[in-house]
C-alpha positions as CSV (number, residue, x, y, z in Angstrom):
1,X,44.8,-45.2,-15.5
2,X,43.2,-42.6,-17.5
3,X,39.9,-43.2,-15.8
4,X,41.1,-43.2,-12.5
5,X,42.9,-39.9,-13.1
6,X,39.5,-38.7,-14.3
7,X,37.4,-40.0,-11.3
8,X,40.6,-38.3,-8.9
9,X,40.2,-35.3,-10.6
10,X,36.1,-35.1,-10.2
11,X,36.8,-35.8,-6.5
12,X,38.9,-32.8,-6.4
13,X,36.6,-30.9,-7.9
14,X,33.8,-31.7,-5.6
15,X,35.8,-30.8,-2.4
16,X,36.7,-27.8,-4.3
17,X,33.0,-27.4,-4.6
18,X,32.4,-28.3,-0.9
19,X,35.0,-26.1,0.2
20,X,33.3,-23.0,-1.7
21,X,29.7,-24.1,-0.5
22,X,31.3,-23.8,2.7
23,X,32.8,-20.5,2.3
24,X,29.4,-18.9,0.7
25,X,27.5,-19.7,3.4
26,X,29.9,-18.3,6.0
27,X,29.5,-15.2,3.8
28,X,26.1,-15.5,4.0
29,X,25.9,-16.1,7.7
30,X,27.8,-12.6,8.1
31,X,25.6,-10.7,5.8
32,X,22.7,-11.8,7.9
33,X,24.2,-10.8,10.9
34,X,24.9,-7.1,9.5
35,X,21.7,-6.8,8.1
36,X,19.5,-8.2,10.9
37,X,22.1,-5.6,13.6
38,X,21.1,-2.8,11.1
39,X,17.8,-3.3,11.2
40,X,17.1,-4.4,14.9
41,X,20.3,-2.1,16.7
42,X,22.2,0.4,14.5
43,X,18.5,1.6,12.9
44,X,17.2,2.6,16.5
45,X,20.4,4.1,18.1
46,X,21.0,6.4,14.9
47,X,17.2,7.6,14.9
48,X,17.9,8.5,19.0
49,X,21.4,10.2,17.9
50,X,19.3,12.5,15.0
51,X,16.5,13.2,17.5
52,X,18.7,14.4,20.5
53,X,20.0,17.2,17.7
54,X,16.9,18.2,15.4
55,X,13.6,16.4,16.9
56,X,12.7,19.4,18.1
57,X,13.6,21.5,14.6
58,X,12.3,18.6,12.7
59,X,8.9,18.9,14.1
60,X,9.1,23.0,14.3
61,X,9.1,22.7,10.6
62,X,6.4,20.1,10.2
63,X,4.3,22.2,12.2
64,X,4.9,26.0,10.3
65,X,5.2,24.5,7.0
66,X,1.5,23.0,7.3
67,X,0.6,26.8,8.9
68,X,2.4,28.2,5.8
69,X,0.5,25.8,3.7
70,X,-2.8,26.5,5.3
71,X,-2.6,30.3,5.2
72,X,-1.6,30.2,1.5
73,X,-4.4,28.9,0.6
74,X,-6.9,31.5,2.7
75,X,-4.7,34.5,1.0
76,X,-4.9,32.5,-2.6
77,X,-8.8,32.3,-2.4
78,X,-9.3,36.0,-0.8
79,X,-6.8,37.2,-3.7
80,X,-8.8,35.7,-6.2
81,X,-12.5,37.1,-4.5
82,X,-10.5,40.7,-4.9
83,X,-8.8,40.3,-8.3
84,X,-12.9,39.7,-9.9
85,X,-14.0,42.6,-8.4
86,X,-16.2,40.7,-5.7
87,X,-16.6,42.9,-2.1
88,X,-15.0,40.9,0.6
89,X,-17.6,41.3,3.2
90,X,-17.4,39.4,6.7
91,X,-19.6,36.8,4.8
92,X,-17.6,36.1,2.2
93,X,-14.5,36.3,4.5
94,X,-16.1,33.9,6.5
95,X,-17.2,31.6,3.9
96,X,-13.5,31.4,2.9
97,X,-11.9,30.6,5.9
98,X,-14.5,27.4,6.5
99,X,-13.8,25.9,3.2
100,X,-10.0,26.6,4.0
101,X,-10.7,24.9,7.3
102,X,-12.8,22.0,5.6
103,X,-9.7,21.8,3.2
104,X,-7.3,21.2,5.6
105,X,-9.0,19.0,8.0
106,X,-9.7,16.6,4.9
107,X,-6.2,17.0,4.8
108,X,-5.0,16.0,8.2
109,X,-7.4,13.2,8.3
110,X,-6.0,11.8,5.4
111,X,-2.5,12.4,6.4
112,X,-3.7,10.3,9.4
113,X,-4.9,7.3,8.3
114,X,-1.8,6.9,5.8
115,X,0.3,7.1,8.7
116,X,-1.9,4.6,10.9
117,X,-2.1,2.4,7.5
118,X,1.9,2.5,7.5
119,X,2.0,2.1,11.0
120,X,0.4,-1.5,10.5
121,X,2.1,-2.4,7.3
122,X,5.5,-1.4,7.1
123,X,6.2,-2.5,3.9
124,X,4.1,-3.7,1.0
125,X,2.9,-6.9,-0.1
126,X,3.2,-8.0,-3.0
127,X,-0.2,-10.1,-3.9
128,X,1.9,-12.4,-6.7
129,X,3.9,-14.1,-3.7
130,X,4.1,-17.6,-3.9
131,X,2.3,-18.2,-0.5
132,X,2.8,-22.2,-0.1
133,X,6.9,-21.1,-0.7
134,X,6.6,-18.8,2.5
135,X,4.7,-21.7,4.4
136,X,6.9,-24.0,3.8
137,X,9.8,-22.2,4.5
138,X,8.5,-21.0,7.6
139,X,7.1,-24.4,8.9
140,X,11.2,-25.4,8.6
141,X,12.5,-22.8,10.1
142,X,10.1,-22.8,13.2
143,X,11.2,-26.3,13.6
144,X,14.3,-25.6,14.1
145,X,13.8,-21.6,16.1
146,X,10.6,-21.5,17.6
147,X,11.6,-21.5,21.1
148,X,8.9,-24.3,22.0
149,X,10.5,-26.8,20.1
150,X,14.0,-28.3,20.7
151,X,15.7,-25.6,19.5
152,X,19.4,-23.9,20.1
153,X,18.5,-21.0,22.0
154,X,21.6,-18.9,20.8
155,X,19.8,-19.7,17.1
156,X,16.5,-19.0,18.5
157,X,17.9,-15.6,20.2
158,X,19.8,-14.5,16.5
159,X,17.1,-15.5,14.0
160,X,13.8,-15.9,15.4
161,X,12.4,-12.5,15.5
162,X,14.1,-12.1,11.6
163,X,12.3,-15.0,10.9
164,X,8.8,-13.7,12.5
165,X,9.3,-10.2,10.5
166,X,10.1,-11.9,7.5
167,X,6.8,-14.1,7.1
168,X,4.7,-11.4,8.3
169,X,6.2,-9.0,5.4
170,X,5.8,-12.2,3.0
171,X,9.8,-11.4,2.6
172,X,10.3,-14.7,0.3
173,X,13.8,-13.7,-0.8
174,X,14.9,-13.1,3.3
175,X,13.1,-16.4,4.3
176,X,15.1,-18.2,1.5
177,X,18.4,-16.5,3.1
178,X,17.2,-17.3,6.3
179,X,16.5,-21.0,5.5
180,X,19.4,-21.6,3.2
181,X,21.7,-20.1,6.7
182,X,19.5,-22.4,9.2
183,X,18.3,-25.0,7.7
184,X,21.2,-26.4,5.9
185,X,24.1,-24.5,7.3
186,X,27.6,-25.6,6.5
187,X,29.1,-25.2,10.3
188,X,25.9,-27.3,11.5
189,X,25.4,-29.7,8.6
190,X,28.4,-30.3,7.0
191,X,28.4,-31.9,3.5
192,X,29.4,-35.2,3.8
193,X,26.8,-36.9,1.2
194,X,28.9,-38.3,-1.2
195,X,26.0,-39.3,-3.2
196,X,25.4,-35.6,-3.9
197,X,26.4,-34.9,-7.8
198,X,28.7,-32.3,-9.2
199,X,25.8,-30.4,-11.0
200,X,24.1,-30.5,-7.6
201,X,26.8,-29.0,-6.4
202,X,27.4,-26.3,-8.2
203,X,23.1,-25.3,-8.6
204,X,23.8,-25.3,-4.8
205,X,26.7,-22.5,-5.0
206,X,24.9,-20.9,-7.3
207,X,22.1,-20.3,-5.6
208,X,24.0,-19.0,-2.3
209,X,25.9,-17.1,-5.0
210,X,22.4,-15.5,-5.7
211,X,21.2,-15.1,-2.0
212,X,24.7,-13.3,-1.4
213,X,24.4,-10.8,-3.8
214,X,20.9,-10.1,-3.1
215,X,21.5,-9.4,0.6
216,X,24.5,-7.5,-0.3
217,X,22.0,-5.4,-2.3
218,X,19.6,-5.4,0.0
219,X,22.4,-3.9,2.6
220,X,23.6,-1.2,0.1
221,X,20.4,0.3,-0.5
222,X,19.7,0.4,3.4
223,X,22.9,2.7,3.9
224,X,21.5,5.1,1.5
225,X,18.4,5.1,3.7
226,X,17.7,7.3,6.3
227,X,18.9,7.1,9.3
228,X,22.1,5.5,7.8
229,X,22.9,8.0,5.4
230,X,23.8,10.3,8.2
231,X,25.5,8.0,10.3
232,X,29.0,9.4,9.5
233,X,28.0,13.2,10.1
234,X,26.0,11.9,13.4
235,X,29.8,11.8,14.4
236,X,31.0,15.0,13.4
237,X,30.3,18.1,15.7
238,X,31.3,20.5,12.9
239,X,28.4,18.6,10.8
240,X,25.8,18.6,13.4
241,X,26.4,22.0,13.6
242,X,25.9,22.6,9.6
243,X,22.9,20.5,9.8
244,X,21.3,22.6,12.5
245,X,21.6,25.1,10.9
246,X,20.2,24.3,7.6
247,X,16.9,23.1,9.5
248,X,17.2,26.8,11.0
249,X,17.5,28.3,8.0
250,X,14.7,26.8,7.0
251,X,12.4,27.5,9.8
252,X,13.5,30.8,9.0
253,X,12.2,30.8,5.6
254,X,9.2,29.4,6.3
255,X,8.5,32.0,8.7
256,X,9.0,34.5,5.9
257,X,6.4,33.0,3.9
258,X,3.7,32.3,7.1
259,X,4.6,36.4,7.6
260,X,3.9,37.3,4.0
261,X,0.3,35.4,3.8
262,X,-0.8,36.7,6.9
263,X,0.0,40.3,5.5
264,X,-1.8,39.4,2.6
265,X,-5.0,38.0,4.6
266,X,-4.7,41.3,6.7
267,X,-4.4,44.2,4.0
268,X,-7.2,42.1,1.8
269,X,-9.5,41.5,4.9
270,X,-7.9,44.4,7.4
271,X,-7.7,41.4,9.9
272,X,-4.6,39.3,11.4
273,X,-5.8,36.0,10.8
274,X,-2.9,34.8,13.3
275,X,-4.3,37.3,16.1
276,X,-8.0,35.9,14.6
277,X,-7.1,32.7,15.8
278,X,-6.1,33.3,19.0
279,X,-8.9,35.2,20.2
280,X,-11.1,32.4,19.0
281,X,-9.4,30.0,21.0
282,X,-10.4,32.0,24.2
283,X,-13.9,32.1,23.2
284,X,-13.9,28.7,22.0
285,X,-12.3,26.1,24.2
286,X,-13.3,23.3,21.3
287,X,-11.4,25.3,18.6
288,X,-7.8,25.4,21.0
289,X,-8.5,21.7,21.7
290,X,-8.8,21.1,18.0
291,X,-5.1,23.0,17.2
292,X,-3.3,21.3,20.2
293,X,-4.8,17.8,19.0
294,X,-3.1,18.4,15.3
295,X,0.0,19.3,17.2
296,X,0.4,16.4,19.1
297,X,-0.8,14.5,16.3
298,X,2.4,15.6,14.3
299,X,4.6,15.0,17.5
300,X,3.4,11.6,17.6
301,X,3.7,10.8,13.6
302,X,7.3,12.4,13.3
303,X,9.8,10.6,11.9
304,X,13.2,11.1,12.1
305,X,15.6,12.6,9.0
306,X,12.7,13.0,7.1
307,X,15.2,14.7,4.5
């Protein structure tokens, strides 16, 4: 009697157990969702909701506070020239300015390829992942996604591209997810196996256990990210307002400081570098062609909230 209240009670337990696997995964399933319609919808539409209010002060700043840099350092090196007693003749004036330019164009390039590089690797890998994991767990997953093979197209439509991103990232803990949803999903594969032991049972909740709390990390930090950090005041006029100002304000101040260096530049060298530039530019076609590359070059590498 005793035994078969024991073996009654074990086969409670492992519904129990089923039941919870069941329930996890579910959770899992909804986690995914979130987290792939945060990354692949909510991610885009917030980035066009922050540009239609401060692209354009967004790049503004970009653009002065690299002038503000730039002229900073001419007025720095001419200061220094005056301060040790040395004559600043048009030579000298001259001199400074190219290595300023040389300076800065080192700069830009570098600033360049860093973007490029991170235009092409979105996020790091890390060289210790266990590539023959990622293999495998890709090779399964493609069986059952990859749109050549027999696949359900509504999984194929949901997961695919996650999938894809995933590999290419080398993303081991969001191909695990992936697979662990997919690959032996509760609502597609129910657990009927009665061979399947209560230890194996519970190291199977507890390593959905694991995946759920490392997506629901993975989610939390994303909110704090930009552009979700500013998804509640994208929905408040009286903050969009507040905000476009700030970026005003400091246009403003960076204007002060662009205004103060190019007084500098002019009582040291009794020239308006600013004025300088632009009647360069219309003797020197190659020069203009030069400043309006860098500017579109910024358009084209802004990123929204940089904040």
């Amino acid at each position: 009697m005793s035994h078969n209240h024991s073996h009654i009670e074990l086969h409670q337990d492992i519904i129990a157990l089923k039941k919870a696997i069941a329930e996890a995964k579910h959770d899992l399933e909804s986690l995914i969702h979130l987290h792939y319609r945060m990354n692949e919808v909510d991610k885009q539409a917030l980035h066009d909701m922050y540009d239609k209010h401060f692209k354009h002060l967004e790049i503004d700043i970009q653009k002065k506070a690299l002038l503000q840099s730039e002229l900073q350092r001419r007025a720095e090196l001419l200061m220094i020239k005056h301060q040790r007693g040395e004559k600043l003749t048009p030579e000298l004036i001259a001199l400074i300015h190219k290595v300023v330019d040389k300076e800065f164009a080192a700069i830009k390039a570098r600033m360049r390829t860093l973007l490029e590089q991170e235009a092409k690797n979105t996020r790091s890998v890390n060289m210790q992942t266990d590539h023959a994991s990622l293999s495998k767990l890709y090779k399964e997953l493609a069986k059952k996604l990859h749109p050549d093979s027999a696949a359900d197209p509504e999984l194929t439509r949901m997961y695919w591209l996650s999938v894809q991103r995933a590999y290419d990232a080398k993303d081991l803990h969001g191909l695990h997810a992936l697979h662990t949803l997919i690959c032996n999903n509760t609502h597609l594969n129910p657990i009927q196996d009665d061979s399947l032991s209560y230890e194996g049972l519970k190291n199977e909740l507890k390593k959905i256990e694991e995946l759920l709390s490392k997506e629901q990390h993975s989610i939390e930090v994303l909110k704090k990210q930009i552009p979700f950090c500013y998804e509640l005041g994208l929905r408040d006029e009286s903050w969009i307002q507040r905000h476009g100002e700030t970026l005003n304000q400091q246009i403003l101040h960076i204007d002060r400081e662009i205004e103060k260096a190019n007084e500098t530049i002019r009582l040291l060298t009794g020239n308006n570098w600013l004025l300088d530039q632009e009647v360069l530019d219309s003797h020197d076609s190659s020069l203009k062609e030069r400043r309006e590359y860098n500017e579109e070059f910024i358009d084209a590498t802004y990123f929204s909230g940089r904040h």
